[in-house]
C-alpha positions in Angstrom: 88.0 120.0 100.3 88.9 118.0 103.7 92.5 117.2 104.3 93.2 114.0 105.0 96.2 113.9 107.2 98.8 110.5 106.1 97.6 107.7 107.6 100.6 105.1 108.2 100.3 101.5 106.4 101.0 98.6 108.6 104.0 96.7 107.1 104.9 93.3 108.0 108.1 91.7 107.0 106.9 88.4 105.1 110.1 87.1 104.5 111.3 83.7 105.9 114.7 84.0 105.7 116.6 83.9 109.2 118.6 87.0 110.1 121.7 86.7 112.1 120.5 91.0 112.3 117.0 92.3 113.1 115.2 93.5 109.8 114.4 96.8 110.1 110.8 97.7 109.0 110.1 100.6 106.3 107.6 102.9 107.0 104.9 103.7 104.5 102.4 106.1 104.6 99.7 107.2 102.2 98.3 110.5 102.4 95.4 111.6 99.4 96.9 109.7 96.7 100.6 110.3 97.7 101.9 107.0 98.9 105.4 108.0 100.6 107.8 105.0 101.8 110.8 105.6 103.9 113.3 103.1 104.1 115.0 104.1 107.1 118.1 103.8 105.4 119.9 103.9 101.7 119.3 100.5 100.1 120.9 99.3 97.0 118.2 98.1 95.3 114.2 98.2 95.8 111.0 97.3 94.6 107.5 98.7 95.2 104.4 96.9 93.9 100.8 97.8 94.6 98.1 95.8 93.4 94.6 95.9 93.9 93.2 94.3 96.7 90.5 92.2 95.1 91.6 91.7 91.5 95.3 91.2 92.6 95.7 93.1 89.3 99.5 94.9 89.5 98.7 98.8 89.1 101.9 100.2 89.8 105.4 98.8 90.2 109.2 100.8 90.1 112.4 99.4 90.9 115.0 102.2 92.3 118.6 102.1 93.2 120.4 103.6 96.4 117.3 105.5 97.8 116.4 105.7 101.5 112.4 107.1 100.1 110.2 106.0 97.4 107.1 108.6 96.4 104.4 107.1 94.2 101.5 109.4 93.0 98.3 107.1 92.8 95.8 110.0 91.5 94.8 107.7 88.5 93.9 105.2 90.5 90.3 104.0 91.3 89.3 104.3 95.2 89.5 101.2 97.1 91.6 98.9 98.8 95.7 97.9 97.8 98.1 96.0 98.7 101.9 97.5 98.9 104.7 95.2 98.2 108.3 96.3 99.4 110.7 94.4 98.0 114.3 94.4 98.9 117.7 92.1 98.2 116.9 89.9 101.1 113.3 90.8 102.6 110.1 92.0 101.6 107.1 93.4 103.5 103.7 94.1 102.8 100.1 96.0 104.0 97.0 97.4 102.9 95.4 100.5 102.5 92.9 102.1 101.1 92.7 105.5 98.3 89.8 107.3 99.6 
């Protein structure tokens, strides 16, 4: 059994709204099946989405309040590529990976 050390998810901020402050970036990583976001701070409100790459087919979504992390446990999901969808009041970022 190799461990797979977390391999960070490249988030980009896809919003359009203009900030009068710089948007700070969460930081996602996904290591085995344990997809592990860190918000870099407390938010009030947030929303992660993953779908599946090529279906666009939603396989997991949660909405949590006042966190500054958000753990999601993917073992049930089929290997392959996703998309992760961070959703927060006024932004929202996404990337791909891939469950291996």
């Amino acid at each position: 059994d190799e461990m797979i050390s977390a391999r960070e998810i490249r988030m980009k901020n896809k919003t359009k709204v203009q900030h009068r402050s710089i948007p700070v970036t969460p930081e996602a990583f996904i290591e085995n099946s344990l997809l592990s976001i860190d918000l870099l701070s407390t938010v009030p409100v947030v929303t992660v989405i993953i779908k599946d790459a090529e279906t666009e087919e939603v396989v997991y979504t949660s909405t949590d309040l006042n966190v500054n992390k958000v753990y999601v446990d993917l073992a049930g999901e089929e290997k392959g590529k996703y998309i992760l969808e961070i959703q927060l009041s006024e932004e929202a970022f996404t990337g791909d990976f891939e469950l291996e």
